[in-house]
C-alpha positions in Angstrom: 18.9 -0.1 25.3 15.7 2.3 25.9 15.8 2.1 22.0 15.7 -1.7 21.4 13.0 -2.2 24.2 10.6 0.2 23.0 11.3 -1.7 19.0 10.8 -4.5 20.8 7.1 -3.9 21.7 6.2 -2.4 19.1 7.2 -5.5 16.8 5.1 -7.6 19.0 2.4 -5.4 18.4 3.1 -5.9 15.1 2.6 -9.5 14.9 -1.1 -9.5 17.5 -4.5 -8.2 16.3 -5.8 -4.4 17.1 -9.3 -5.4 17.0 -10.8 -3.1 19.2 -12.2 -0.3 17.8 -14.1 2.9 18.3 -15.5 3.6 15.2 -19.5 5.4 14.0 -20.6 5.5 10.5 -21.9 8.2 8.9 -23.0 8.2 5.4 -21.4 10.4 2.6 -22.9 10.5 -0.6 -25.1 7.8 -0.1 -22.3 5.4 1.3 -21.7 4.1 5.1 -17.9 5.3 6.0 -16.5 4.5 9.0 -16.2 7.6 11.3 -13.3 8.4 13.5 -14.7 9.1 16.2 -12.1 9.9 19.2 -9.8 8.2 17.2 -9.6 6.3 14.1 -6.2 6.6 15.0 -6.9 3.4 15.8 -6.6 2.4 12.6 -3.0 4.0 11.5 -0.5 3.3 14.4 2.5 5.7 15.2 5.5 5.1 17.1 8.2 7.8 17.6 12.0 6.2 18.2 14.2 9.0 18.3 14.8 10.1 14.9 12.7 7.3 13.7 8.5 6.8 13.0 6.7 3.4 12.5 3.8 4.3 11.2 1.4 1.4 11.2 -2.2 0.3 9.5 -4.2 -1.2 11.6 -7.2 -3.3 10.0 -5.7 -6.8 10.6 -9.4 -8.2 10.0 -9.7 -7.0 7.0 -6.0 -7.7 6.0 -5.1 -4.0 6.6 -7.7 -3.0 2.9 -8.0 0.8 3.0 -10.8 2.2 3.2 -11.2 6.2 2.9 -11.2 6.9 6.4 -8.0 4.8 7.1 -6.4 6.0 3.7 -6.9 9.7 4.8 -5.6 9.3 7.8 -2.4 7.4 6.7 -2.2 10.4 4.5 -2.1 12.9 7.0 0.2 11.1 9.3 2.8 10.8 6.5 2.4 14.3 6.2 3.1 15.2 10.0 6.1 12.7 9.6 7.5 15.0 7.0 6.9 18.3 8.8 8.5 16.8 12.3 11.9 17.9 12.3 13.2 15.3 14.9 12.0 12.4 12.4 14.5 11.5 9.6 13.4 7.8 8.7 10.0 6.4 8.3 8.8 2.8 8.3 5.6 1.8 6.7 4.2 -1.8 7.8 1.2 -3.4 8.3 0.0 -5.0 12.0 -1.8 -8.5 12.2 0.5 -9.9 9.8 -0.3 -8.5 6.9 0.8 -5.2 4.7 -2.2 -4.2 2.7 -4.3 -6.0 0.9 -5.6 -3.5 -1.1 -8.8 -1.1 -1.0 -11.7 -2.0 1.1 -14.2 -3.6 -1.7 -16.7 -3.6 0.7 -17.0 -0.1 1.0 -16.4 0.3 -3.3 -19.3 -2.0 -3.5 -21.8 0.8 -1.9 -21.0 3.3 -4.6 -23.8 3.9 -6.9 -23.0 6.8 -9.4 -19.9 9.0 -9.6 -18.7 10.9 -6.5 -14.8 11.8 -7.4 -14.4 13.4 -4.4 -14.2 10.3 -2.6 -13.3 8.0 -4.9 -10.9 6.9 -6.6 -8.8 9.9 -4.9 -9.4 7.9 -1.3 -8.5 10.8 0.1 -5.4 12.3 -1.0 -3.2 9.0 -1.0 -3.8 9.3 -4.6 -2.7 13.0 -5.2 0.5 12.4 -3.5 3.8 12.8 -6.2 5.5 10.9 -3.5 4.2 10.4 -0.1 7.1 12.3 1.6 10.3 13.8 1.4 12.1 11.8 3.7 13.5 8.1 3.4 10.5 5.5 4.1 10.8 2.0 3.8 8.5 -0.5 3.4 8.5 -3.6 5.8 6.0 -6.3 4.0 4.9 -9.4 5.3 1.6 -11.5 4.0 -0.5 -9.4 1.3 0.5 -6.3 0.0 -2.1 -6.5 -3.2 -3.6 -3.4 -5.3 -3.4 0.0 -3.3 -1.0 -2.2 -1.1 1.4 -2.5 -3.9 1.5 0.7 -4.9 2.2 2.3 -1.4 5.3 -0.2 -1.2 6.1 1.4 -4.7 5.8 4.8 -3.1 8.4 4.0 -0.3 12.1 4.7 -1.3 13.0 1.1 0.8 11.4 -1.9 0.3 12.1 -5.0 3.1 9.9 -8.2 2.4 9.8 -11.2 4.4 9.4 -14.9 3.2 5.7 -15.9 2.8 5.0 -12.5 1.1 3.2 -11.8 -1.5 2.8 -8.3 -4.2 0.5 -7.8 -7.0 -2.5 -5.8 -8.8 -5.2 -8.1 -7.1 -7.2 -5.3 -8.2 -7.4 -6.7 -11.9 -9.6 -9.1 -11.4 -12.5 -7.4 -9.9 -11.6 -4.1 -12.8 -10.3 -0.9 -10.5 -7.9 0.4 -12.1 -3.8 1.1 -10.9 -4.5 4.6 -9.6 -1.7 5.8 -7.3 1.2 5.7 -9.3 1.8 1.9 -9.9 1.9 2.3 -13.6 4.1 5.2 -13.3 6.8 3.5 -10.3 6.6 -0.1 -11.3 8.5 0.2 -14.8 11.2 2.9 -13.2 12.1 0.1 -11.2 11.9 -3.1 -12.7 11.9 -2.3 -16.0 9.0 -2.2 -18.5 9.1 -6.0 -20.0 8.5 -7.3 -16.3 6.3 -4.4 -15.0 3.6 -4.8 -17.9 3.2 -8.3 -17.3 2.4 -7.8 -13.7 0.1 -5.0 -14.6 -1.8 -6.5 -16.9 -2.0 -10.3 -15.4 -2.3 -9.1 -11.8 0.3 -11.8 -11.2 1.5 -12.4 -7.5 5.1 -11.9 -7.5 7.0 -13.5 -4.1 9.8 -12.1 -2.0 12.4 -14.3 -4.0 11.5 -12.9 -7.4 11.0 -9.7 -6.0 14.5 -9.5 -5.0 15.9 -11.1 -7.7 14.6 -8.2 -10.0 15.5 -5.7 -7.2 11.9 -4.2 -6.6 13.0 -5.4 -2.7 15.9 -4.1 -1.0 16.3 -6.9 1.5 14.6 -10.3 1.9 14.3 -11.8 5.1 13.0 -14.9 7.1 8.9 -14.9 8.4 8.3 -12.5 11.8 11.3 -10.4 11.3 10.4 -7.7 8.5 10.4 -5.1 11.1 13.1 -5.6 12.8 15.7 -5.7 9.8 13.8 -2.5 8.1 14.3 -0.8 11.8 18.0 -1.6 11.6 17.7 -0.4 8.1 16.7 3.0 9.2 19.3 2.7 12.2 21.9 2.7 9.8 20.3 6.1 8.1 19.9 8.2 10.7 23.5 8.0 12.1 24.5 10.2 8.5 24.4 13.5 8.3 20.6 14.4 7.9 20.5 17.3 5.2 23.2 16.0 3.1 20.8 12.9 3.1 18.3 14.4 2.5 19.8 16.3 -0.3 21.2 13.2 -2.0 17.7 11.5 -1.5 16.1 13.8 -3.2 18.5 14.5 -6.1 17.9 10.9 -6.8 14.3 10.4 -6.6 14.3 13.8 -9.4 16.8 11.7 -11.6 14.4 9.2 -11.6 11.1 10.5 -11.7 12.2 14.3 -12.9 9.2 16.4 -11.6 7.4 17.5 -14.9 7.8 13.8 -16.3 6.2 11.9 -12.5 3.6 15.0 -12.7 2.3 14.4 -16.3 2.7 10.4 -16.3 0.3 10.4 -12.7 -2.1 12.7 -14.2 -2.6 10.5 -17.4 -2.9 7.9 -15.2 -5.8 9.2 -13.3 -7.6 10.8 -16.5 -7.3 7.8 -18.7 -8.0 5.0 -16.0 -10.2 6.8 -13.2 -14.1 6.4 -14.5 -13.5 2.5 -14.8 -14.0 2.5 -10.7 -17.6 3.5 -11.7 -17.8 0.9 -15.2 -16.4 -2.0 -14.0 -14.6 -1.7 -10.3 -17.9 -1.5 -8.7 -19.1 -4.1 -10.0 -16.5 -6.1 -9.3 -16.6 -5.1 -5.8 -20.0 -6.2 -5.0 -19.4 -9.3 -7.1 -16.6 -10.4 -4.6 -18.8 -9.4 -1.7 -22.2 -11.0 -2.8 -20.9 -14.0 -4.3 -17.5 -14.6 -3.5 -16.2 -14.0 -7.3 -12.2 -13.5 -7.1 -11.5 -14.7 -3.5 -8.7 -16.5 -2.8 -6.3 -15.2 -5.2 -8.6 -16.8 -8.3 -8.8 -15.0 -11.7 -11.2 -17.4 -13.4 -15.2 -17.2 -13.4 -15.4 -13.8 -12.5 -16.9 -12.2 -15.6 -19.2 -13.8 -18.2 -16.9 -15.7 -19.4 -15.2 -18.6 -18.0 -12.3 -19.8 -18.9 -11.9 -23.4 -20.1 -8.0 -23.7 -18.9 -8.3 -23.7 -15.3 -4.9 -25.1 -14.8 -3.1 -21.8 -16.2 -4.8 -19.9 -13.2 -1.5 -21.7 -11.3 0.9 -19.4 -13.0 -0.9 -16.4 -11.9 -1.0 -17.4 -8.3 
């Protein structure tokens, strides 16, 4: 009962705004970051329940977008779930109703110049072969978009409610797929259906996303994190090395470790200096003049298109 009450809060935190901050800035490279001060704690959440960890982000107004502050500190709290022997299950989500959105373009827009230390590692989200050990599942509600995407990807569970949305916003504004999604996408759905998404940046919604089993369980608006904590419920009951064991026996028959290794690295080396070219850009044409907002692929380079009316399909 101490269990369910604790869940309990904690999803109603889920669905109400953190807006209160304490964040400085500094400026690295030439670019305002936001500073943890005390905390930027504040901005990934962590709730311990028994041998299960919620781990939240926490930029509802800005739709949960990473920037390298928040993305470094997701990382390292991924990495103290994985060394804290009393947590078996993790749960990714998202507070203020949505997952991710993607990466902060406000904070890409400032870069002037290459500075790969920053980005496009965002910290060391990118560097990760798979962002833990242990079973994590992803409960997504509204936008989980570019970076967003690929962190579901990176989960072993996925759990997506009605209303929600996944796809590489990202190719419209030209930043590239750098944490894996080129790699996971096609071990999991297939290559026909993951190139499309890729290249098109195509939204794809809960029900299609279940009917080609990128989700593991669809469920109805406001209860994504309740079913993924039952989900993990159910895990922790078993056994935990022998689940363990058989977790990771199957991740290395799907993504053997030389094979994930090599297809990431191409992935970074072929794709990462397009950040600087064209993603950039991009970013500071969304933030100056509003060019891709709302989901819109048209009129955001030279060229417009002339067939508005296909822009439906993609949406």
């Amino acid at each position: 009962m101490h269990f369910l009450k604790r869940l309990s809060r904690i999803i109603d935190l889920h669905y109400k705004h953190h807006s209160r901050r304490c964040l400085t800035s500094k400026s690295y490279a030439g670019v305002k970051i936001e500073a943890e001060q005390d905390i930027s704690e504040k901005n990934v959440l962590v709730e311990h329940f028994e041998a299960i960890t919620l781990i939240g982000i926490n930029r509802p107004e800005s739709k949960n977008a990473l920037n390298v502050a928040t993305a470094q500190k997701l990382s390292d709290k991924l990495d103290e779930f994985e060394n804290d022997e009393n947590s078996v299950v993790g749960i990714l989500y998202g507070t203020g109703g949505n997952f991710c959105s993607g990466y902060d373009l406000k904070e890409i827009a400032q870069y002037n110049g290459k500075n790969e230390e920053v980005l496009p590692q965002f910290g060391s989200l990118a560097n990760k072969i798979e962002l833990c050990k242990k079973p994590l599942i992803a409960a997504i509600n509204g936008y989980a978009l570019g970076i967003g995407f690929e962190l579901a990807l990176m989960c072993d569970l996925r759990v997506m409610e009605k209303g929600a949305v996944l796809g590489f916003a990202n190719r419209r504004f030209g930043i590239p797929i750098l944490c894996g999604g080129t790699v996971r996408l096609p071990a999991l759905i297939g290559y026909s259906r993951a190139i499309e998404l890729i290249l098109t940046g195509r939204y794809i919604d809960a029900k299609e996303a279940h009917s080609c089993g990128l989700i593991n369980r669809l469920t109805e608006t406001g209860s994504v994190l309740g079913i993924a904590a039952n989900f993990a419920n159910s895990l922790v009951k078993f056994p935990r090395k022998t689940l363990l064991a058989d977790r990771a026996s199957a991740y290395f028959a799907t993504f053997s470790a030389k094979q994930l290794e090599e297809a990431v690295q191409f992935e970074k080396d072929n794709a990462s200096h397009l950040i600087f070219e064209e993603g950039v850009a991009g970013a500071k044409r969304f933030v100056t003049e509003g060019l891709g907002k709302h989901g819109k692929f048209y009129n955001i380079t030279e060229r417009k298109t002339k067939f508005k009316e296909l822009d439906k399909e993609f949406l």
